[in-house]
N, C-alpha and C positions, 0 to 999 in steps of 0.2 A: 313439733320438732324439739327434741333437745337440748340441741345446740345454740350459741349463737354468734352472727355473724354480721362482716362488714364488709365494705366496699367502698373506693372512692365512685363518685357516679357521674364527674365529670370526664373534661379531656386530659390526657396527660401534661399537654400544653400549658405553660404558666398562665393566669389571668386574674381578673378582676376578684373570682369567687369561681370556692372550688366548695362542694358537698361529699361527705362519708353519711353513708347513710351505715343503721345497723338495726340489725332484727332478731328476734330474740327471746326465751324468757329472761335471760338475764341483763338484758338491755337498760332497763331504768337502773340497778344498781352498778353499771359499771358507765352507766352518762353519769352517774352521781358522782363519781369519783377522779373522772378528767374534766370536769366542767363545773364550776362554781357559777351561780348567778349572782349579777352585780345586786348589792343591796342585802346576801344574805339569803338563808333556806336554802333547799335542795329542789333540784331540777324533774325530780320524779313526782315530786308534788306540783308541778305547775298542773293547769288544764289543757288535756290534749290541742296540738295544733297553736298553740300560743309561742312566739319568738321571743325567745328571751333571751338579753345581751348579758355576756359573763365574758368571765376568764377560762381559757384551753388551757388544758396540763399536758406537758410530755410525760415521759413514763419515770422521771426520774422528782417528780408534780414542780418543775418549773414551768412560769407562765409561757407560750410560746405564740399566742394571737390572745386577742378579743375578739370576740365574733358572736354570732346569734347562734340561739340552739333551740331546737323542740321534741320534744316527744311526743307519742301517738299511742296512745291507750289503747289492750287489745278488747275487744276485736275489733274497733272501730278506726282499721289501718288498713296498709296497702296488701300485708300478707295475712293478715287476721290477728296476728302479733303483736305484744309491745317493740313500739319501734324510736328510735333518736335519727334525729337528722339535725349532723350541724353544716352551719353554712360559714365557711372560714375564705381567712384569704389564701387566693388560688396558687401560691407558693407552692411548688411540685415538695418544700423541702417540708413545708407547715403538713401537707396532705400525708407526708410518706409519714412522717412524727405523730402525726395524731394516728394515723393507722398504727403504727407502732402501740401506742399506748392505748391503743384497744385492745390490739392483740395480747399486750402482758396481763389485762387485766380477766381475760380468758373467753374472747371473740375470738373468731375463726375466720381467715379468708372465706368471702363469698366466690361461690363457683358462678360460671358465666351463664346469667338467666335465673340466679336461683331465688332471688327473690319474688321474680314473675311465678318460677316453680310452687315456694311456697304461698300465693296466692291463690293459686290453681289450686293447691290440694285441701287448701282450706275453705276452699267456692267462692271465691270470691270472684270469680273468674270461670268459665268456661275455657275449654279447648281453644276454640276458636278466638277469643277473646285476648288468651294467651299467645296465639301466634301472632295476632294482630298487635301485641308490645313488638314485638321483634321487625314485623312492618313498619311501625312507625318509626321507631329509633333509625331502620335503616332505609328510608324512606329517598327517591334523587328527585324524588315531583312534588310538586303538589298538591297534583292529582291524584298518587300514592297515598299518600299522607291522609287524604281526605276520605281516602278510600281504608286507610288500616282505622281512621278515626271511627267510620262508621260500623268496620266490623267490631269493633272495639264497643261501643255501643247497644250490640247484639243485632245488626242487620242480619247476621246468620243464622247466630245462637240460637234470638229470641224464635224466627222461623220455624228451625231445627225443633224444636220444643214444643211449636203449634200443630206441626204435622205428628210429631211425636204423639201429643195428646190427642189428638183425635184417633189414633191408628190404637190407643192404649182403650179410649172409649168403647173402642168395635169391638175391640175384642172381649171385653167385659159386657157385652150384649150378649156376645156369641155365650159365654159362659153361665150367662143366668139361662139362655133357651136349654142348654146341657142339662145344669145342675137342675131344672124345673121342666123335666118334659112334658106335665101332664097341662102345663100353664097352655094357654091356646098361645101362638107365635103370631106375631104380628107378620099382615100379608107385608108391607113395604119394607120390612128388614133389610130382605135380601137387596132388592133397588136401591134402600141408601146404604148397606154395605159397598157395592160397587160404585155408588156414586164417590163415597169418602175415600176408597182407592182411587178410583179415576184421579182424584181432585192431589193425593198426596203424590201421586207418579207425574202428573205434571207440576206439581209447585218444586220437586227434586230435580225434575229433568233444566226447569228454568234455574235454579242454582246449579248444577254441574254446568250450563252455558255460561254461568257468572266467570265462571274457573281461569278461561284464557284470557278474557278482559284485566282480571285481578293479577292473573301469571303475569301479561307483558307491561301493567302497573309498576309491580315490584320489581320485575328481574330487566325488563326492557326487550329491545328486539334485536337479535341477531341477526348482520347483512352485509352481503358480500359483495362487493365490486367485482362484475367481472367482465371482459371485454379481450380486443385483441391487444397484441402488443402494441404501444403510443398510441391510444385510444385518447390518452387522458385519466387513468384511474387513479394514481397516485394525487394528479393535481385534482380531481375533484376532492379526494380525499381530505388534501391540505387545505381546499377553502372549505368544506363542511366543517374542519376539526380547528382553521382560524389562526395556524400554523405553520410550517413546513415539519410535517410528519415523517412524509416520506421523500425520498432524492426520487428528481425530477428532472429529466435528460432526454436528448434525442435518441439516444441510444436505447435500441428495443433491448428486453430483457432485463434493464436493471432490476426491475424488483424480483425477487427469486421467491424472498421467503415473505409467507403473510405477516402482513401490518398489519395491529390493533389500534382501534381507538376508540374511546366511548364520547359519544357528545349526545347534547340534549338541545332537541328540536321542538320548543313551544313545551308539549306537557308531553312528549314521549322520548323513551331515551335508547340511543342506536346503541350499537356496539358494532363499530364498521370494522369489515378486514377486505384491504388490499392484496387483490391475487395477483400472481404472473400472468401474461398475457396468456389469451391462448390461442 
């Protein structure tokens, strides 16, 4: 990549401790120049993954925190890149200022995910691996969570790759019996070719059944209330959701239009809608 690029990586919300992360070739020499380390030298010289307390510069190089800062030597980073990561206080005003002062010194807003992107294109990461950041970050269980953790891991990946290789083995058999007709062909070929399809059609078929476990993990389950009118659907509604969600009357018909609500029961999560009677 060319370019380089930043991001705050916390919440917008003020707090304790707020992170910019940046990635980059140009990343060590432009931490160099809004971050001085306390005691002296420059910050591209430390060794990867090391906190080092210094001073923050706004773009104008007045101090504007103290805070820790590190770098990450490529490629042994999150995108295969040199990277900085300061950890500042969580002042929306210190977070916007310091992004300020990357950007003039010629960072570029990170687009949403781009950093996972360029992890993925630099391999550090698989596909799946890649989707599995975006499970985790938006994860409502934690049973989700454990679940983007382990695809994260390679519970898919590394699979994906096992059956891969063996389906890449076959056919490099098949091609020496080709390219060497006059060779005698072994009688069991054909038997463990069929066995080694058998064996990859079912290990596929048992990951495509992982698919709706892992769908109603992340996204949760949609479900409808439905009943006659005063059945009670609203008021179950409002003790599952712990509330008063919905108005709740003798009067058949109040509810017309569907009520949402999402709530979470133990490790799965509804997304209830209240219908009109019917």
């Amino acid at each position: 990549m060319s370019t380089t690029i930043a991001a705050i990586a916390t919440g917008p919300a003020a707090g304790p401790i707020g992170i910019i992360r940046v990635s980059g070739p140009q990343t060590l020499a432009i931490a160099d120049r809004i971050f001085t380390p306390q005691g002296g030298g420059a910050l591209s010289e430390r060794p990867s993954r090391l906190l080092t307390y210094g001073a923050l510069h706004a773009r104008d190089g007045k101090v504007i925190d103290h805070c820790l800062c590190c770098v990450m030597h490529a490629p042994n980073s999150y995108t295969g890149e040199d990277m900085a990561e300061i950890q500042c206080h969580g002042s929306p005003a210190i977070l916007s200022e310091t992004l300020a002062a990357l950007f003039a010194n010629g960072a570029q807003q990170a687009g949403p995910g781009e950093f996972t992107q360029r992890a993925f294109l630099a391999g550090k990461m698989d596909l799946s691996g890649a989707e599995a950041v975006h499970d985790l970050v938006t994860a409502a269980t934690a049973q989700a969570a454990e679940n983007a953790a382990a695809q994260m891991d390679g519970a898919v990946g590394s699979r994906i790759r096992e059956i891969r290789q063996c389906l890449v083995d076959l056919v490099a058999e098949f091609l020496a019996v080709v390219d060497y007709p006059d060779e005698e062909i072994d009688s069991n070929l054909f038997d463990h070719a069929c066995e080694i399809l058998h064996n990859a059609t079912r290990a596929l078929y048992d990951l495509a059944e992982t698919y709706e476990r892992g769908r109603i993990l992340r996204e949760g389950i949609p479900c409808a209330i439905l009943g006659r009118p005063n059945a009670g659907k609203s008021s179950l509604l409002n003790a599952l959701a712990g509330f008063d969600r919905a108005i709740v009357t003798s009067v058949p018909g109040t509810t017309r239009d569907v009520i949402e609500e999402t709530i979470r029961i133990g490790a799965v999560v509804l997304h209830l809608f209240d219908t009109a009677g019917l």
